[in-house]
N, CA, C and O atoms as CSV, one atom per row, in Angstrom:
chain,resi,resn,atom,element,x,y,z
A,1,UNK,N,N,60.082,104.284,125.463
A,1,UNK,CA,C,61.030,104.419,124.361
A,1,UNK,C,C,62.379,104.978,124.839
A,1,UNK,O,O,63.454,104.466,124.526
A,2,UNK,N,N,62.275,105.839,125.459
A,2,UNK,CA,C,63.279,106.238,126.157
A,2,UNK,C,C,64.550,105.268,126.663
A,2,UNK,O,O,65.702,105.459,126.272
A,3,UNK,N,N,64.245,104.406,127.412
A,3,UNK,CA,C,65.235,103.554,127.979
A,3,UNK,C,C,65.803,102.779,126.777
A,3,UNK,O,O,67.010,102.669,126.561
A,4,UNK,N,N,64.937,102.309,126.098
A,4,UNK,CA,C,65.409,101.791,124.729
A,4,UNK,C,C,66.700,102.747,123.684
A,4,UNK,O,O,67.804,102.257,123.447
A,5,UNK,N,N,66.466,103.503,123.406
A,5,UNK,CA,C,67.319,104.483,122.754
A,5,UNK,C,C,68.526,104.793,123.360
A,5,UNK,O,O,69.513,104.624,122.643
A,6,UNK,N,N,68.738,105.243,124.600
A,6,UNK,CA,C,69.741,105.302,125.443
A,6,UNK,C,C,70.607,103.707,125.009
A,6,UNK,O,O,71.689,103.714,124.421
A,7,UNK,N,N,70.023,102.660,125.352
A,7,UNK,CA,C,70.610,101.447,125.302
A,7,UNK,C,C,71.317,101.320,123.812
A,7,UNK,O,O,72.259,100.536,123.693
A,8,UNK,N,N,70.873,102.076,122.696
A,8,UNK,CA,C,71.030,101.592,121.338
A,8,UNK,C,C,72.415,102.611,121.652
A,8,UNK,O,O,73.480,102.046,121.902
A,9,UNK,N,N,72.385,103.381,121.640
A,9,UNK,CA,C,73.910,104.954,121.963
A,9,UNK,C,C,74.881,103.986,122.468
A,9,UNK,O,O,75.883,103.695,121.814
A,10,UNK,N,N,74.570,103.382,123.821
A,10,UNK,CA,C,75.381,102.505,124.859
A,10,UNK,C,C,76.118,101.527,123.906
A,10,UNK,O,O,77.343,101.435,123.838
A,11,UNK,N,N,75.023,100.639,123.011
A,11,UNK,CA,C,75.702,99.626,122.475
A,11,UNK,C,C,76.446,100.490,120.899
A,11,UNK,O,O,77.502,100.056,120.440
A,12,UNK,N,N,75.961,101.301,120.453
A,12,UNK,CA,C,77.149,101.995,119.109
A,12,UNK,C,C,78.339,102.390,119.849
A,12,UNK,O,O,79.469,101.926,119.694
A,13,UNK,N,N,78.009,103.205,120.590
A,13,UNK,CA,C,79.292,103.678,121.688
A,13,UNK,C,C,80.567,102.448,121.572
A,13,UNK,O,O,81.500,102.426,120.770
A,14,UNK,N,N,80.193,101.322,122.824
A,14,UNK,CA,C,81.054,100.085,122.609
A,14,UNK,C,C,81.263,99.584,121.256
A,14,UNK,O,O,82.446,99.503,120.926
A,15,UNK,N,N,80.342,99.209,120.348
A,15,UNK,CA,C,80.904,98.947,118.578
A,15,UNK,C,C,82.155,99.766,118.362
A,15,UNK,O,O,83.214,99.339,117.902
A,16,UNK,N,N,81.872,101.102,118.789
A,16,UNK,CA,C,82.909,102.313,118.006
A,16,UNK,C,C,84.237,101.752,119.118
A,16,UNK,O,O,85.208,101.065,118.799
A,17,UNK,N,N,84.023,102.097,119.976
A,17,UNK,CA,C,85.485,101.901,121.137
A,17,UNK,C,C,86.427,100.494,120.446
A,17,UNK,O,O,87.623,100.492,120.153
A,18,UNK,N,N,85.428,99.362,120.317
A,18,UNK,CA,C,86.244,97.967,120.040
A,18,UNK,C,C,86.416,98.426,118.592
A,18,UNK,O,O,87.620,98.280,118.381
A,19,UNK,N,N,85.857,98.890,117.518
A,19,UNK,CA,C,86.315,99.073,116.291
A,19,UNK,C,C,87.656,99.262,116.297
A,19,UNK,O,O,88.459,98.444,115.848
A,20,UNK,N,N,88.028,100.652,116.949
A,20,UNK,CA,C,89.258,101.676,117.179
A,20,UNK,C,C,90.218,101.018,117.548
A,20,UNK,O,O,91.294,101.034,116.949
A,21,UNK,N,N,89.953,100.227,118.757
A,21,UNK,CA,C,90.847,99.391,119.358
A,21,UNK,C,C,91.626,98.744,118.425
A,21,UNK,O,O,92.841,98.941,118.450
A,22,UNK,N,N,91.043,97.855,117.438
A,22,UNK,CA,C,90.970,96.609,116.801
A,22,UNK,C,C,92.147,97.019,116.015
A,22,UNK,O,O,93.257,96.491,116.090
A,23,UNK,N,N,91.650,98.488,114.882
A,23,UNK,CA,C,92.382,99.216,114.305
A,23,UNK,C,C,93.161,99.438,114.863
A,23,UNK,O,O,93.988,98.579,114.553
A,24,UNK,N,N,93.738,100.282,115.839
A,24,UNK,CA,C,94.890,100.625,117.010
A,24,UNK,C,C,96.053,99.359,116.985
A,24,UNK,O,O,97.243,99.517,116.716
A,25,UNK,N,N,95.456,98.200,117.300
A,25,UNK,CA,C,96.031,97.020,117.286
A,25,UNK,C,C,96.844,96.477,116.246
A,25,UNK,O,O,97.978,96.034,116.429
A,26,UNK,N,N,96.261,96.519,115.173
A,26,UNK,CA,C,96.269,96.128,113.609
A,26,UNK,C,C,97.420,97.247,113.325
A,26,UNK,O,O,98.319,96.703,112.683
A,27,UNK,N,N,97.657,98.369,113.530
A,27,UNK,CA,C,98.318,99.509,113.335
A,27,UNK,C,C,99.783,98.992,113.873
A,27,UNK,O,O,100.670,98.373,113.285
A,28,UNK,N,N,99.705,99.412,115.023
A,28,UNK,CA,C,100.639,98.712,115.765
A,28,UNK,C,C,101.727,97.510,115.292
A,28,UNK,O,O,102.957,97.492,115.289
A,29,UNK,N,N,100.863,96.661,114.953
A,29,UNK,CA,C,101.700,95.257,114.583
A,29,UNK,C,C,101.966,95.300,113.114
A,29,UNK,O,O,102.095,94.157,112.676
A,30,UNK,N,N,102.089,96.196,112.234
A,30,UNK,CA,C,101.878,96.655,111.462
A,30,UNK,C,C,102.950,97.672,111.204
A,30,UNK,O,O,103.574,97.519,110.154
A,31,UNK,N,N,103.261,98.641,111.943
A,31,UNK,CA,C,104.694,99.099,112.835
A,31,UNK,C,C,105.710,98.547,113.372
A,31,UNK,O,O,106.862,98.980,113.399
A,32,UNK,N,N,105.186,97.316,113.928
A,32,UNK,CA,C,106.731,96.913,113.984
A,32,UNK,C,C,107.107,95.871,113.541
A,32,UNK,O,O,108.030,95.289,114.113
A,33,UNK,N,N,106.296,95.129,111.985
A,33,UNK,CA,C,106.479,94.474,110.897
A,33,UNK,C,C,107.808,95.303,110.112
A,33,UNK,O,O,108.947,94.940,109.819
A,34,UNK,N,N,106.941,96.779,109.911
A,34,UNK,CA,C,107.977,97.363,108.857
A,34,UNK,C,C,109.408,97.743,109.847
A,34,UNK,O,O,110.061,98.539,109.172
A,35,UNK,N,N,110.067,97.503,111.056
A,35,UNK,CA,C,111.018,97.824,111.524
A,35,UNK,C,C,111.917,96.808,111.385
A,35,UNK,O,O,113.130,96.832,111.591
A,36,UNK,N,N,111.218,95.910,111.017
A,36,UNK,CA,C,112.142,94.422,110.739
A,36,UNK,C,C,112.924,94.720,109.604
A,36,UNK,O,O,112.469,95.213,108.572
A,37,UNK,N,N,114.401,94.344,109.847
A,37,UNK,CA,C,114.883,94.221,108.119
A,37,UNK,C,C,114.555,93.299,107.746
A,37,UNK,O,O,114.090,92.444,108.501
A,38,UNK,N,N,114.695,93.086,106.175
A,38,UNK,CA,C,114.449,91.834,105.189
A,38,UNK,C,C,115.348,90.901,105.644
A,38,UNK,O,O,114.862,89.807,105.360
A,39,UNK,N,N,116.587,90.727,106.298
A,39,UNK,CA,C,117.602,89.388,106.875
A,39,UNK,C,C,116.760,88.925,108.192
A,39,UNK,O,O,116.513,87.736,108.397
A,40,UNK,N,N,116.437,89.730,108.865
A,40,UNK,CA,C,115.348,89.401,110.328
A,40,UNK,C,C,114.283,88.675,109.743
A,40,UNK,O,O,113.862,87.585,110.128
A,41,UNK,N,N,113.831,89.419,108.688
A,41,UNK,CA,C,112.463,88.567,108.552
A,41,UNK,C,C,112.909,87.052,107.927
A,41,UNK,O,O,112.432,86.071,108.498
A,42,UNK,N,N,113.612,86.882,107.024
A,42,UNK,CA,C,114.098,85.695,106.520
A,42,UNK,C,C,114.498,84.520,107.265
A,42,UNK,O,O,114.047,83.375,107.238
A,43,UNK,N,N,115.751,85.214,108.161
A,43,UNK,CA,C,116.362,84.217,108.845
A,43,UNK,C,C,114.889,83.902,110.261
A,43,UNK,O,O,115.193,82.893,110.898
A,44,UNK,N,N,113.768,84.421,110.685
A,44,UNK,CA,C,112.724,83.988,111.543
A,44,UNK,C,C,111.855,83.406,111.110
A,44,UNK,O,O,110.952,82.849,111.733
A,45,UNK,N,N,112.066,83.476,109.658
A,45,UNK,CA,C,110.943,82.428,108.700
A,45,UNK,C,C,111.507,80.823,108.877
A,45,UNK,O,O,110.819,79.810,109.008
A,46,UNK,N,N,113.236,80.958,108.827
A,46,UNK,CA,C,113.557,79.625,108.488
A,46,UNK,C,C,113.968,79.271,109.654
A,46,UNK,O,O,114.273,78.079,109.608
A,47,UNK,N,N,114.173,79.831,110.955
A,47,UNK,CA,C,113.983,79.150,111.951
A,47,UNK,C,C,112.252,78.590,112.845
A,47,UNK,O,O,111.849,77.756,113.655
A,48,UNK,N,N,111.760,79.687,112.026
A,48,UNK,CA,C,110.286,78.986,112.942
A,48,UNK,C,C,110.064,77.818,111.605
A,48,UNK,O,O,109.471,76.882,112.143
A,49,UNK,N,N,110.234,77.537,110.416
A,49,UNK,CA,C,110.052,76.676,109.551
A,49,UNK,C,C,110.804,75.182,110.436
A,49,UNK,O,O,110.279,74.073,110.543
A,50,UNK,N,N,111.886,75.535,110.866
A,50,UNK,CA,C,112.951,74.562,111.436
A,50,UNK,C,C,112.596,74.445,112.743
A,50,UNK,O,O,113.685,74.231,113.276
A,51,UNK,N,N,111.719,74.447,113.667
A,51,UNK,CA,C,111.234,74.101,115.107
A,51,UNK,C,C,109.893,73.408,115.174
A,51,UNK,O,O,108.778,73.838,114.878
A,52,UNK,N,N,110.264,72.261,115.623
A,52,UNK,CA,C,109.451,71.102,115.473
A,52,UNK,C,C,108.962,71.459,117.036
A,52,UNK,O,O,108.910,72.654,117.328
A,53,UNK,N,N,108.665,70.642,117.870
A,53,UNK,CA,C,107.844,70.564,119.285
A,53,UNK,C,C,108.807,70.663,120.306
A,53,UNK,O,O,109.696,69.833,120.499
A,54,UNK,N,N,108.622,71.668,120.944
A,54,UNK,CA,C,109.259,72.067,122.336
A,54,UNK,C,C,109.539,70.646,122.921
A,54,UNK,O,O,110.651,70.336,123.349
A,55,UNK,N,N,108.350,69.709,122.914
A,55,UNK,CA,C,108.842,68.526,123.802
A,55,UNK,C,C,110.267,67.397,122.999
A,55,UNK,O,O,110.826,66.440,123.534
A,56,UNK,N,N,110.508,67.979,121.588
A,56,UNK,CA,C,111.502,66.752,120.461
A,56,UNK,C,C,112.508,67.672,120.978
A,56,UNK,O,O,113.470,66.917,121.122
A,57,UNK,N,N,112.943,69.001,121.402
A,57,UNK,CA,C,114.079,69.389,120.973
A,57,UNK,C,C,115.468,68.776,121.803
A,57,UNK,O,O,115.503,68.611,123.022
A,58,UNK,N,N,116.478,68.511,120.956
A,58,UNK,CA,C,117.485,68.116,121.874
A,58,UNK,C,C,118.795,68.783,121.627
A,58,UNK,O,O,118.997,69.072,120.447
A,59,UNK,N,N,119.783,69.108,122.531
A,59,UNK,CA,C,120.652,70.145,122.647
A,59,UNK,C,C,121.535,70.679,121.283
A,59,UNK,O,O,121.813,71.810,120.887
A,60,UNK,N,N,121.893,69.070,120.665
A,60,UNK,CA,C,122.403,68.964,119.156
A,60,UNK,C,C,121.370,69.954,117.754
A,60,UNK,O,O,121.606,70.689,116.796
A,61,UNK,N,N,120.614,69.567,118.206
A,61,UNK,CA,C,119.184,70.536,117.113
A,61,UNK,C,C,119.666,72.013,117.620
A,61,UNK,O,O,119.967,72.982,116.922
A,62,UNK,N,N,119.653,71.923,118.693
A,62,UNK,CA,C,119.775,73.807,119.352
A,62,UNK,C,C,121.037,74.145,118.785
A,62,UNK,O,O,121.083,75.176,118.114
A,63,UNK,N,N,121.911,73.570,118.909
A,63,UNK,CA,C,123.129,74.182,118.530
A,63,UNK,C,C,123.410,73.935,116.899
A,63,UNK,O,O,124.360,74.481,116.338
A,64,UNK,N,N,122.537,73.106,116.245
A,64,UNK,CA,C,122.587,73.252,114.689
A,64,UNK,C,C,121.967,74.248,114.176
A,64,UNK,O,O,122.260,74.743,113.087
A,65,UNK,N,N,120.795,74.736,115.129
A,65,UNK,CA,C,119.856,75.717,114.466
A,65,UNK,C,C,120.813,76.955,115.087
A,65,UNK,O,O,120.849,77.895,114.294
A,66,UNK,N,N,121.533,77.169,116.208
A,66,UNK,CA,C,122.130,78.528,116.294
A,66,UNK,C,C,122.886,79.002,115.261
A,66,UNK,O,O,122.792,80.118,114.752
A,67,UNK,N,N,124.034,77.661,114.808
A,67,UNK,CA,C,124.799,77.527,113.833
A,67,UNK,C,C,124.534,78.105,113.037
A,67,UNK,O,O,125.062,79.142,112.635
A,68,UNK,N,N,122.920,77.080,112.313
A,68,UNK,CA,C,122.464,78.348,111.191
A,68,UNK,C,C,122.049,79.586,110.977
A,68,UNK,O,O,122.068,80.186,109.902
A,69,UNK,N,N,121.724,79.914,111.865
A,69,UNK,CA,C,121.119,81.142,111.908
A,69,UNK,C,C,122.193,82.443,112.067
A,69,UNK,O,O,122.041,83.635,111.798
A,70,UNK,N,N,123.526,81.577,112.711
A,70,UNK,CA,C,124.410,82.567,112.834
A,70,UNK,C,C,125.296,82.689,111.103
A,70,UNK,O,O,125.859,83.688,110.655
A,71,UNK,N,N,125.187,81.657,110.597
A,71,UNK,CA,C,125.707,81.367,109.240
A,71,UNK,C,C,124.827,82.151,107.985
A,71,UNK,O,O,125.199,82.205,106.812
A,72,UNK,N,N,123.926,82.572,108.382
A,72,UNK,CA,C,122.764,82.696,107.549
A,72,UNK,C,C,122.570,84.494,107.502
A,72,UNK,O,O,122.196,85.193,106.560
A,73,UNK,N,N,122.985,84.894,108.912
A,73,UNK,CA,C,123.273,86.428,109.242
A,73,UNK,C,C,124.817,86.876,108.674
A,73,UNK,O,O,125.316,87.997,108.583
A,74,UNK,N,N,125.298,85.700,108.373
A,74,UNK,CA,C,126.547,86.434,107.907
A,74,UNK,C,C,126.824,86.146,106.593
A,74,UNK,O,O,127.703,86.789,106.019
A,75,UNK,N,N,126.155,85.199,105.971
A,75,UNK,CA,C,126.319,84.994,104.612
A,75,UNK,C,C,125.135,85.439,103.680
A,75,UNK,O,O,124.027,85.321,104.204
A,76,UNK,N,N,125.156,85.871,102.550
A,76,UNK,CA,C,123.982,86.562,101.718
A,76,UNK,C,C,123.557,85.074,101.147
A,76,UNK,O,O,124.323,84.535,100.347
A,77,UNK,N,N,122.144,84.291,101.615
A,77,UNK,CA,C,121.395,83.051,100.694
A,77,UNK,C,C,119.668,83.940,100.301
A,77,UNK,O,O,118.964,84.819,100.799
A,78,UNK,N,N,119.656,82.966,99.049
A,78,UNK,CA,C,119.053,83.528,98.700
A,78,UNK,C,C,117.265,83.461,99.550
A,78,UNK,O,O,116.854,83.086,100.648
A,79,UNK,N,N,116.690,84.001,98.414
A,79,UNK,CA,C,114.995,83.994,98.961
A,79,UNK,C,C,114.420,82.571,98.809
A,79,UNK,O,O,113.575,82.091,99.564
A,80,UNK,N,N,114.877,82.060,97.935
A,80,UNK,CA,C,114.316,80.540,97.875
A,80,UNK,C,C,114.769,79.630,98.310
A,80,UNK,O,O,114.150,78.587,98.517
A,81,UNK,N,N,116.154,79.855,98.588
A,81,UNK,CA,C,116.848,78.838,99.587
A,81,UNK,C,C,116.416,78.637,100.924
A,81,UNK,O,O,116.689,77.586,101.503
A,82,UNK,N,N,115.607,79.772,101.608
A,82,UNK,CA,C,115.016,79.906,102.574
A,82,UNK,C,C,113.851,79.496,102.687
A,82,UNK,O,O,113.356,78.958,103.677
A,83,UNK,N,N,113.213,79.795,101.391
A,83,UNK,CA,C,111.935,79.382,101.225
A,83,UNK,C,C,111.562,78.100,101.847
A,83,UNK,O,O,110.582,78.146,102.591
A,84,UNK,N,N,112.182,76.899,101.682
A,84,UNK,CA,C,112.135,75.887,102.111
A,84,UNK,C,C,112.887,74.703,101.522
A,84,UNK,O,O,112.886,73.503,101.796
A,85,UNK,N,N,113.671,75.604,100.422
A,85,UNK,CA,C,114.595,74.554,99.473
A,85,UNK,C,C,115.643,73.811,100.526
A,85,UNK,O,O,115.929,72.649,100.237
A,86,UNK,N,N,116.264,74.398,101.765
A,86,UNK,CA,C,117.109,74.098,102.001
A,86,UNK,C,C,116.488,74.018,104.005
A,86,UNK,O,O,117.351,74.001,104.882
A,87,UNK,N,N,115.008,73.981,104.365
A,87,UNK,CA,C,114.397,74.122,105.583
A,87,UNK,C,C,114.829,72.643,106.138
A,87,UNK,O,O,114.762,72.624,107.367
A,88,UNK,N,N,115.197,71.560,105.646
A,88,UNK,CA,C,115.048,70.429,106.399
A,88,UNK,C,C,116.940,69.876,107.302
A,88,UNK,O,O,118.000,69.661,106.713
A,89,UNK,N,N,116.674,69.820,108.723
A,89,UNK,CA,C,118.096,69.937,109.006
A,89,UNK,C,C,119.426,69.022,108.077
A,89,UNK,O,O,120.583,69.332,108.359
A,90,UNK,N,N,119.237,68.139,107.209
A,90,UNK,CA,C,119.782,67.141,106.589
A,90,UNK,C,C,120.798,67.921,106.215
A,90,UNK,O,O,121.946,67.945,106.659
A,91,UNK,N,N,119.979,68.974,104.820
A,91,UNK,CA,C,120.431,69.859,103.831
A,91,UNK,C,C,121.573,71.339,104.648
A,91,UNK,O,O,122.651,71.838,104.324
A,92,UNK,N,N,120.729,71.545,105.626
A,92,UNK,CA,C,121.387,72.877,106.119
A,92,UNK,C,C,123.004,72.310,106.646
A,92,UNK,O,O,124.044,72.840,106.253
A,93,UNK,N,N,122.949,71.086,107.643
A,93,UNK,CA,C,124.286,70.654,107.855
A,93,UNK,C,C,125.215,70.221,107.085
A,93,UNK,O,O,126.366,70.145,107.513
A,94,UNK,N,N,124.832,69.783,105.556
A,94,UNK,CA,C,125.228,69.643,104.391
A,94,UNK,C,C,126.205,70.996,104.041
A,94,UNK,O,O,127.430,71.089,103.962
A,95,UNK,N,N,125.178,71.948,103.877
A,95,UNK,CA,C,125.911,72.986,103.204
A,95,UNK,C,C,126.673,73.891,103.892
A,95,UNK,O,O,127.496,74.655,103.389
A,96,UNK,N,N,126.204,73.733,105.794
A,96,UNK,CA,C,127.366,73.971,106.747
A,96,UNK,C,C,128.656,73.732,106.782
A,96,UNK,O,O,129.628,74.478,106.904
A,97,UNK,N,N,128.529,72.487,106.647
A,97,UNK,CA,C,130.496,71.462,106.689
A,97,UNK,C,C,130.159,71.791,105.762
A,97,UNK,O,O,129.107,72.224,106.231
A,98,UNK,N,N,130.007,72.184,103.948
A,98,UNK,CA,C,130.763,72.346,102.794
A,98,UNK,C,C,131.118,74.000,102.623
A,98,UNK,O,O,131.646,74.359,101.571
A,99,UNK,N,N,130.809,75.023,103.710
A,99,UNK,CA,C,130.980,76.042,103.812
A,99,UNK,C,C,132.158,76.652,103.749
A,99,UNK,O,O,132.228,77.874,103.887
């Protein structure tokens, strides 16, 4: 019985360590969610919304999406415009040149 019991300690032991961890982890990312302002988080929503496949991108896309993003940090749009009302490049270069 002996060797048995020891083994059961061994394996709660590791449960508890990876629990903590897990938590630790979760904490963490969790921390530096809330360091983000609300314009960071917005304007990284509508650029990862706006990035199609590393292998499509071509230099014109890069420099439309800097565009926006630099347009987007300096002008107040709203929460739903971001949302995806305005995610497709057609619309954003639209309201660029009418800027």
């Amino acid at each position: 019985m002996q060797p048995d019991s020891s083994f059961q300690i061994l394996n709660a032991q590791m449960i508890r360590r990876y629990r903590r961890r897990q938590f630790k982890r979760k904490r963490s990312l969790f921390k530096k969610g809330m360091q983000r302002t609300k314009k960071e988080i917005l304007n990284h929503r509508l650029v990862s919304s706006l990035k199609p496949h590393p292998c499509k991108l071509s230099t014109n896309f890069h420099k439309l999406l800097n565009l926006a993003t630099n347009t987007l940090a300096n002008e107040q749009w709203t929460a739903r415009e971001l949302e995806g009302h305005y995610c497709n490049l057609a619309t954003i270069s639209d309201r660029l040149a009418n800027a």
